[in-house]
Each structure stands twice: as structure tokens, then as C-alpha cells.
VMD Tcl script that builds the backbone (N, CA, C; Angstrom):
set m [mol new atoms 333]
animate dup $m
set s [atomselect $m all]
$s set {name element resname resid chain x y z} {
  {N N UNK 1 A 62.904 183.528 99.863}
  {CA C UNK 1 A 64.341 183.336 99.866}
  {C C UNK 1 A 65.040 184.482 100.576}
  {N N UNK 2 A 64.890 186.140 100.400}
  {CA C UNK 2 A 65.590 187.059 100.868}
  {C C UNK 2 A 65.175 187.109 102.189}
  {N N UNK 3 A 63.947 186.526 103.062}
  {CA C UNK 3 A 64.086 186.590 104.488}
  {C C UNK 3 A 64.405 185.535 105.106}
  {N N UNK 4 A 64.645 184.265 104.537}
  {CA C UNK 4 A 65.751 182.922 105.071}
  {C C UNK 4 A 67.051 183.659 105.200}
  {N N UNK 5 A 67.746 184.277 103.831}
  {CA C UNK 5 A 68.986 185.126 104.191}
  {C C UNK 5 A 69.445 186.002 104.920}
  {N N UNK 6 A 68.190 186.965 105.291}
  {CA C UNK 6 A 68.243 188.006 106.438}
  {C C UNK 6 A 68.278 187.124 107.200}
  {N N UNK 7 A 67.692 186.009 107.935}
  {CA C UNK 7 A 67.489 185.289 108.820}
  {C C UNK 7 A 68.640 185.219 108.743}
  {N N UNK 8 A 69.783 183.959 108.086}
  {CA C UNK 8 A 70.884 183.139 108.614}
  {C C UNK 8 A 72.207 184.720 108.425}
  {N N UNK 9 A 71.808 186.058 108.074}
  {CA C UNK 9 A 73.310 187.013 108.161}
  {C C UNK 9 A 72.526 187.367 109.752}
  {N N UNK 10 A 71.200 187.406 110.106}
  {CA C UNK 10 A 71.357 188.057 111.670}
  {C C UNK 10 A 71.636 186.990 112.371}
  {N N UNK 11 A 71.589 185.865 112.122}
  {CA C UNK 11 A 71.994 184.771 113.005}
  {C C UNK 11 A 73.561 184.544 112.939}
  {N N UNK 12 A 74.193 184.937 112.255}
  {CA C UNK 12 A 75.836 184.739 111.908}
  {C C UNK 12 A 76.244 186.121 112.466}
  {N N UNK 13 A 75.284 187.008 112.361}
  {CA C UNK 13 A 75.855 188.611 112.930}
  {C C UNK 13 A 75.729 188.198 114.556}
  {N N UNK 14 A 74.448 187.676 115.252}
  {CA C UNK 14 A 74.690 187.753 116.493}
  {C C UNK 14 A 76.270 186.526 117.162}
  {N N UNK 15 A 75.985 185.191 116.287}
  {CA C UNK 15 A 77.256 184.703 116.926}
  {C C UNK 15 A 78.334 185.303 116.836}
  {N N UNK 16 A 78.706 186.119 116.036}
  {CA C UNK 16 A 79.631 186.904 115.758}
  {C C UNK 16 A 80.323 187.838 117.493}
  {N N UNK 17 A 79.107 188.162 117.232}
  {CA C UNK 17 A 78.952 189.245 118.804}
  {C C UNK 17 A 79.157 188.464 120.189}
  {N N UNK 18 A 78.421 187.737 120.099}
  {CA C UNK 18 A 78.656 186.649 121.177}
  {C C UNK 18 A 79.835 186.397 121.213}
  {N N UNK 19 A 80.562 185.438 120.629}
  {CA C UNK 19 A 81.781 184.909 120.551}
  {C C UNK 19 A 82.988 185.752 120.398}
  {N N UNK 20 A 82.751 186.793 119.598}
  {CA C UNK 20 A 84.101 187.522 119.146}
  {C C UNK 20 A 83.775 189.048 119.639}
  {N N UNK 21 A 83.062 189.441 120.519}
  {CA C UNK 21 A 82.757 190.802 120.512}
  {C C UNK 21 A 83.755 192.038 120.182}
  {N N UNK 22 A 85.045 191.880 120.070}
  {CA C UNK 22 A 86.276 193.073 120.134}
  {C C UNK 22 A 85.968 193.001 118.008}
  {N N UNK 23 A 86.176 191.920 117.369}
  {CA C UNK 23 A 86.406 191.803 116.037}
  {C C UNK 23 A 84.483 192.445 115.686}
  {N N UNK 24 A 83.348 191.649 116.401}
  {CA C UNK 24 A 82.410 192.653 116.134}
  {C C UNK 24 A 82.434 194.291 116.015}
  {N N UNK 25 A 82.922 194.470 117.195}
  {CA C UNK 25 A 83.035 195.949 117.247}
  {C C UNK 25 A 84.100 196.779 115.872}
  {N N UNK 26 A 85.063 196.164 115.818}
  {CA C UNK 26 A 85.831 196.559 114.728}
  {C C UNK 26 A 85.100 196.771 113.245}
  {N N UNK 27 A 84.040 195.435 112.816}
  {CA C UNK 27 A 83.421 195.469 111.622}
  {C C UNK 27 A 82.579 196.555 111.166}
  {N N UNK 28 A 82.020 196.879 113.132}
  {CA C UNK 28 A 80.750 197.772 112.672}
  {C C UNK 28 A 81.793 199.135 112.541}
  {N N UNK 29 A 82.634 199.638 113.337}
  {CA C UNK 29 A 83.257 200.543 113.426}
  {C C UNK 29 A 83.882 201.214 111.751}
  {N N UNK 30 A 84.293 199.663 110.890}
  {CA C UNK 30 A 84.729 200.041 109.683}
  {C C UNK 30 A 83.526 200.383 108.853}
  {N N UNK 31 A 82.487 199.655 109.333}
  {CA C UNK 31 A 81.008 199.825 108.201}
  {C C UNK 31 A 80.266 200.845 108.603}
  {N N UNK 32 A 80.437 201.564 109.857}
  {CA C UNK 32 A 79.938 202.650 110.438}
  {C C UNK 32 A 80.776 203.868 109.497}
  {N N UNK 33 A 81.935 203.567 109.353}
  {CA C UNK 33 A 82.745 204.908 108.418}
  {C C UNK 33 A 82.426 204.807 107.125}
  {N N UNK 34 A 82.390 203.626 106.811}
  {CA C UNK 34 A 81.781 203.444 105.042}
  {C C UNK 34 A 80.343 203.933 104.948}
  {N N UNK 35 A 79.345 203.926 105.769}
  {CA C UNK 35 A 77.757 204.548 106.190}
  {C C UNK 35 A 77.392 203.337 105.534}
  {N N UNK 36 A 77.806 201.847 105.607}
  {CA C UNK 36 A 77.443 201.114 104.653}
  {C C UNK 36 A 76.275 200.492 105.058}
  {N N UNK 37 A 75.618 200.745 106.770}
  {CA C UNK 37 A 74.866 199.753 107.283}
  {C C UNK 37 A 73.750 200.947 107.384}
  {N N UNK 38 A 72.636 200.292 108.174}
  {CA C UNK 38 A 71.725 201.300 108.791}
  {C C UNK 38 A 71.642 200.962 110.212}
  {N N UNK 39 A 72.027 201.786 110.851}
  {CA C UNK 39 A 72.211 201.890 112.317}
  {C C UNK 39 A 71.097 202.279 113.368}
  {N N UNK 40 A 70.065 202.633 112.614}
  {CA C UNK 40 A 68.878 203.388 112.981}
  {C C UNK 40 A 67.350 202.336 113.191}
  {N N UNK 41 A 67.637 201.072 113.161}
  {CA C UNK 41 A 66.983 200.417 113.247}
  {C C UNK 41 A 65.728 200.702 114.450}
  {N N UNK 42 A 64.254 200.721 114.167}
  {CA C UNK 42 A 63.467 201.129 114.833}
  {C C UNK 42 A 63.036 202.949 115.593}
  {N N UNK 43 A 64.236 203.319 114.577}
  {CA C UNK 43 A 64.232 204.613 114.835}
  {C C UNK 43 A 63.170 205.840 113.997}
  {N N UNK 44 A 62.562 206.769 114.310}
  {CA C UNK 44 A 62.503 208.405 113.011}
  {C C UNK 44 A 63.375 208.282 112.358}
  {N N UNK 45 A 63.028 208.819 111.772}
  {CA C UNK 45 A 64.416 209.265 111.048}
  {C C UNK 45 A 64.576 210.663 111.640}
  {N N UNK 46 A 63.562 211.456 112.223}
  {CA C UNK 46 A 64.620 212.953 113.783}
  {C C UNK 46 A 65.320 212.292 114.141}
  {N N UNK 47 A 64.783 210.904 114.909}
  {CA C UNK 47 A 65.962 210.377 116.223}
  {C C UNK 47 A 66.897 209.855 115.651}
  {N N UNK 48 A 66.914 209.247 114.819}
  {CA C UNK 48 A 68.277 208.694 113.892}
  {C C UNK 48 A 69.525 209.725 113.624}
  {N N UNK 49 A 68.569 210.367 112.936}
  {CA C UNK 49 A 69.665 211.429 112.431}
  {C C UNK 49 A 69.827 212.616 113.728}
  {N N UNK 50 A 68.962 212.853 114.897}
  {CA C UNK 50 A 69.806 213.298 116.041}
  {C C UNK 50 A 71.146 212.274 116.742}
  {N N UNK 51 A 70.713 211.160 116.967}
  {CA C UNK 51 A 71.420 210.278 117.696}
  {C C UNK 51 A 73.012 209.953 116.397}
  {N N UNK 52 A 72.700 210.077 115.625}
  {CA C UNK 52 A 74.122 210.011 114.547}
  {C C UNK 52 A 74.673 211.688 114.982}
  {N N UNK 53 A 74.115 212.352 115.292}
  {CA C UNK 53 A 74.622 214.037 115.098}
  {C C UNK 53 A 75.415 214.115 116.692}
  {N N UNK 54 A 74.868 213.416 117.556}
  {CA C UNK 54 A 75.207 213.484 119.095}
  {C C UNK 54 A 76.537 212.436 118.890}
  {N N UNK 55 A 76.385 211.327 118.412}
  {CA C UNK 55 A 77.729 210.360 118.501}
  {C C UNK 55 A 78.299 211.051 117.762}
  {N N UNK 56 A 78.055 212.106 116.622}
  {CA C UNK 56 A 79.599 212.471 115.882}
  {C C UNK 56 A 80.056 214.122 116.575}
  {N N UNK 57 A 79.314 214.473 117.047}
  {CA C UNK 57 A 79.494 216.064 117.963}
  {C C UNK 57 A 80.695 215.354 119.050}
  {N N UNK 58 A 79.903 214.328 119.818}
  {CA C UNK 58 A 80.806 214.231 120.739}
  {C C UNK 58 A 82.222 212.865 120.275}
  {N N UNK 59 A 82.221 212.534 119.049}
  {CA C UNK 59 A 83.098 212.144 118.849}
  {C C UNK 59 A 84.368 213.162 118.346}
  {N N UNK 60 A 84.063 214.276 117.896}
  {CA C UNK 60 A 84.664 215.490 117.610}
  {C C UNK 60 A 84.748 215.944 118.619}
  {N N UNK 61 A 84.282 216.282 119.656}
  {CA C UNK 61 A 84.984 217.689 121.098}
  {C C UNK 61 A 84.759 216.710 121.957}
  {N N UNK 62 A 84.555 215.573 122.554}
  {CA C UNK 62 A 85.090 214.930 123.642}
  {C C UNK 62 A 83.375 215.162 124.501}
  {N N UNK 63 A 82.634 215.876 124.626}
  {CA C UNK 63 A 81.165 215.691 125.215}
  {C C UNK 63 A 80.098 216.031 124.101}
  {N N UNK 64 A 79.258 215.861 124.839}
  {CA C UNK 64 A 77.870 216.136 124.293}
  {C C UNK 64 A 77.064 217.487 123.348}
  {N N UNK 65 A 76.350 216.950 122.701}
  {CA C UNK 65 A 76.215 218.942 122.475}
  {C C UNK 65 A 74.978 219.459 122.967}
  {N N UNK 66 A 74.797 220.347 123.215}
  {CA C UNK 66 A 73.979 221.029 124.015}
  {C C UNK 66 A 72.344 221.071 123.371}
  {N N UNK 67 A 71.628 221.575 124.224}
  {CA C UNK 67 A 69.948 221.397 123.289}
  {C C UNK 67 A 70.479 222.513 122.012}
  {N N UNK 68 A 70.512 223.987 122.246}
  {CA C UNK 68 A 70.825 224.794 121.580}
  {C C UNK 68 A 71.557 224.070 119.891}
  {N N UNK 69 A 72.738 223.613 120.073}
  {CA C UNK 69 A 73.077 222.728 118.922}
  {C C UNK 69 A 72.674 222.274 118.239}
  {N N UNK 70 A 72.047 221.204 119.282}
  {CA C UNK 70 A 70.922 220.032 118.604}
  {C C UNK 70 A 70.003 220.373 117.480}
  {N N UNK 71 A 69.340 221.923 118.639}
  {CA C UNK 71 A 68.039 222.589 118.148}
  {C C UNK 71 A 68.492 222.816 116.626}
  {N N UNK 72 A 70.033 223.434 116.573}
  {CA C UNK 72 A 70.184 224.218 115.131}
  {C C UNK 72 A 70.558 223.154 113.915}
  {N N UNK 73 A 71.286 222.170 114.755}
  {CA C UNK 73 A 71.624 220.887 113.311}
  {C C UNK 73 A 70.665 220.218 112.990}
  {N N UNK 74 A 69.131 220.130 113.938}
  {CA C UNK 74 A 68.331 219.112 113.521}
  {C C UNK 74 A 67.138 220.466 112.430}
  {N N UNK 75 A 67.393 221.713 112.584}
  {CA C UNK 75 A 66.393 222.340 111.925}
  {C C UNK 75 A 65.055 222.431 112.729}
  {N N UNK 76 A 64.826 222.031 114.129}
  {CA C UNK 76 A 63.992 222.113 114.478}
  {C C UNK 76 A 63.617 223.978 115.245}
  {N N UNK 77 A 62.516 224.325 115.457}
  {CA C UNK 77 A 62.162 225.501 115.887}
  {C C UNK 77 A 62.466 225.594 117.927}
  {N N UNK 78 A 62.269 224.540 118.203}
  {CA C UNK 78 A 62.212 224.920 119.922}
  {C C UNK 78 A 62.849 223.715 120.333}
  {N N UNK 79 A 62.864 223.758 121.151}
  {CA C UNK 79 A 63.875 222.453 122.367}
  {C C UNK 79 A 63.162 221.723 123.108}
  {N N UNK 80 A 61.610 221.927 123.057}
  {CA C UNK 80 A 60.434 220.998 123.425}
  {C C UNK 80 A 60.879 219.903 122.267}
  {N N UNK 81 A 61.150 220.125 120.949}
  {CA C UNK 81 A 61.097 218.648 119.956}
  {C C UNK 81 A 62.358 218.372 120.032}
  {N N UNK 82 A 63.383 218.772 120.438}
  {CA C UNK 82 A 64.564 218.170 121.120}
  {C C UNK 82 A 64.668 216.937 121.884}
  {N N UNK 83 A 63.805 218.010 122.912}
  {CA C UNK 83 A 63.602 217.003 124.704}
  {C C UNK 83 A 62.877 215.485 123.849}
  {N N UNK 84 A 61.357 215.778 123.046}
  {CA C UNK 84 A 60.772 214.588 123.071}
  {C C UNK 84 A 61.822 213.506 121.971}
  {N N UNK 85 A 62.565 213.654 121.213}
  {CA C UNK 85 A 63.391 212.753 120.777}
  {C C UNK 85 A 64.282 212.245 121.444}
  {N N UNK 86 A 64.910 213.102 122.555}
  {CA C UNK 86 A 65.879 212.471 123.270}
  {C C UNK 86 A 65.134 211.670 124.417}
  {N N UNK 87 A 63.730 212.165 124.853}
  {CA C UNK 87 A 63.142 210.931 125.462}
  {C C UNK 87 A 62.999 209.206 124.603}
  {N N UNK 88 A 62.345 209.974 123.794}
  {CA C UNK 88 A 62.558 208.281 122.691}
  {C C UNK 88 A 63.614 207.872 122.618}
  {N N UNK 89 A 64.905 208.457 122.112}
  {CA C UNK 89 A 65.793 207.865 122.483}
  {C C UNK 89 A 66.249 207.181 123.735}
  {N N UNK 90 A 66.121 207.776 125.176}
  {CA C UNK 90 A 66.679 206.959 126.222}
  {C C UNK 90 A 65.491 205.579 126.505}
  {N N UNK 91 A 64.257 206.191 125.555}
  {CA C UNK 91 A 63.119 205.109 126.299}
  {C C UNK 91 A 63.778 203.655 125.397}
  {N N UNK 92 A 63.986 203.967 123.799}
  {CA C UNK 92 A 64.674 203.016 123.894}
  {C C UNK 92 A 66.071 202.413 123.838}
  {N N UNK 93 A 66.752 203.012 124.687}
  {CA C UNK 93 A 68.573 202.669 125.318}
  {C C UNK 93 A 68.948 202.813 124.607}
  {N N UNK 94 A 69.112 204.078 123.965}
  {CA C UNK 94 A 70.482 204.409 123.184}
  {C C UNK 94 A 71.321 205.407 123.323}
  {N N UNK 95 A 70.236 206.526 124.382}
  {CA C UNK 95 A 70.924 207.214 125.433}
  {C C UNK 95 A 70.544 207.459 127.042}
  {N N UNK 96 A 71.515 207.865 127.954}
  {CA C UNK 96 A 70.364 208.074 129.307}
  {C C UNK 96 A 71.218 209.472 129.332}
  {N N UNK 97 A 70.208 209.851 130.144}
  {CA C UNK 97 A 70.628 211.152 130.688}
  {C C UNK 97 A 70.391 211.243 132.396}
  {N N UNK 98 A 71.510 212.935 133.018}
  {CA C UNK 98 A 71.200 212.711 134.115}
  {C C UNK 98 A 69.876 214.060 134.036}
  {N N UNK 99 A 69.023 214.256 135.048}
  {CA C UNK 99 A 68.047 215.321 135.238}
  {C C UNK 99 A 68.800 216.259 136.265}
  {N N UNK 100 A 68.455 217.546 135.304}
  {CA C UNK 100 A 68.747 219.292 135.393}
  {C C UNK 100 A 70.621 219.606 135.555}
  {N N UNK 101 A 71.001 218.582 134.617}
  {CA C UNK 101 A 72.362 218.824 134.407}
  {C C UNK 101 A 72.678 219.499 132.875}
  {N N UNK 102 A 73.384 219.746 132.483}
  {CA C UNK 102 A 73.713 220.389 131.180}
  {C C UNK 102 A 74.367 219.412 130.138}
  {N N UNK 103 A 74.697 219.198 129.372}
  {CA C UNK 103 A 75.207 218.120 128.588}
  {C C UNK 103 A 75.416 216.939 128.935}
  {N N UNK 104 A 74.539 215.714 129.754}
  {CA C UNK 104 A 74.546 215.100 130.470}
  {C C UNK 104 A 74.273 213.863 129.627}
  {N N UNK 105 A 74.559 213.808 128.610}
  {CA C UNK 105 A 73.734 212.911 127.856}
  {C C UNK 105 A 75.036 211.525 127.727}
  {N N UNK 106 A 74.724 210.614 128.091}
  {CA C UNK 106 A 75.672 209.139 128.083}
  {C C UNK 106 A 75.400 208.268 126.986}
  {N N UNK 107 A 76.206 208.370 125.837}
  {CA C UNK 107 A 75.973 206.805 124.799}
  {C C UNK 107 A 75.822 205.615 125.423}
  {N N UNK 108 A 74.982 204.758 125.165}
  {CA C UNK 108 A 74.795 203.650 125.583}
  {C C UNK 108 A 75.207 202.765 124.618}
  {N N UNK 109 A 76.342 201.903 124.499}
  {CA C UNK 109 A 76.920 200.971 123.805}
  {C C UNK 109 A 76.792 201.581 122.171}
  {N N UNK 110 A 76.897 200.271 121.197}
  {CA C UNK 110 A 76.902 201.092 119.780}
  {C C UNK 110 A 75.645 201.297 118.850}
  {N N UNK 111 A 75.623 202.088 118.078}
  {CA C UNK 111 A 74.261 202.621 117.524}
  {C C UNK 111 A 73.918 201.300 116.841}
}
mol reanalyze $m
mol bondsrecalc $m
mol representation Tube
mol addrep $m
């Protein structure tokens, strides 16, 4: 019974998107502030909780935050385990970046 229901809310979530995309965006936007969903789907939980730390850095100062940042909010020791999360991340589109630029990092649509 509970994966017929998951079934028919992702099937009512995608027409949703399809058809109404501005009122989609609004729902997730309100359920994104409530933390009511999980946004991290197929994610670590590093890359999750980097990729939530990068959309709210740069939703606060207007760009990106730097490896240095990253390095210190995620608790990690070096910027080698930086780099390889933010590769997973762009490998799967949730960010791109440009190469040997500095805060270069582009959201790709919503988490």
C-alpha cells in the first residue's frame, strides 16, 4: 500500500511540475523553509549537506563560497574532499562549474 502511494504523490508531484511549474516552484520554496521535504535525494549526506550549505551561503551574500569556507562548514581537513564532492555533485547536475576560476560554482535549477 505505502509504495502505490509514493507512486500516485510522485505522479501528482510531476504533473504538478509539468503543468503548473511557477505554483511548483512556490510549494517547494515554502517546504524548502519548513525543511519539511528531503531534497537530497540520491545524495551523501557530505554532498547534501555541502550542496544545502552552498545554496544558503550564496543565498545570503549573492555568490558562491569559496573551497576555504566550504572546507571549514563541512569539518572537513583539506580541499581535495571538497573538490571530490563538488565533482559528484556536478556529475550529477546540481552544480557546474567553470575550470581555474574562483567561486565559479552555478546552481543548476532546484535542489
Amino acid at each position: 500500500m505505502s509504495s502505490f502511494l509514493d507512486s500516485a504523490i510522485m505522479d501528482d508531484a510531476q504533473n504538478l511540475i509539468i503543468s503548473r511549474p511557477m505554483l511548483a516552484d512556490a510549494v517547494y520554496k515554502l517546504m524548502r523553509a519548513k525543511k519539511s521535504i528531503n531534497t537530497s535525494f540520491g545524495l551523501t549526506a557530505r554532498q547534501a549537506a555541502l550542496l544545502d550549505f552552498i545554496h544558503e551561503y550564496h543565498d545570503k551574500h549573492g555568490i558562491p563560497p569559496s573551497f576555504d569556507e566550504m572546507r571549514e562548514a563541512s569539518g572537513l581537513r583539506s580541499k581535495s574532499g571538497i573538490f571530490r564532492i563538488l565533482t559528484a555533485l556536478e556529475e550529477r547536475g546540481h552544480i557546474s562549474r567553470l575550470p581555474n576560476r574562483a567561486r565559479s560554482i552555478t546552481l543548476e535549477g532546484t535542489r
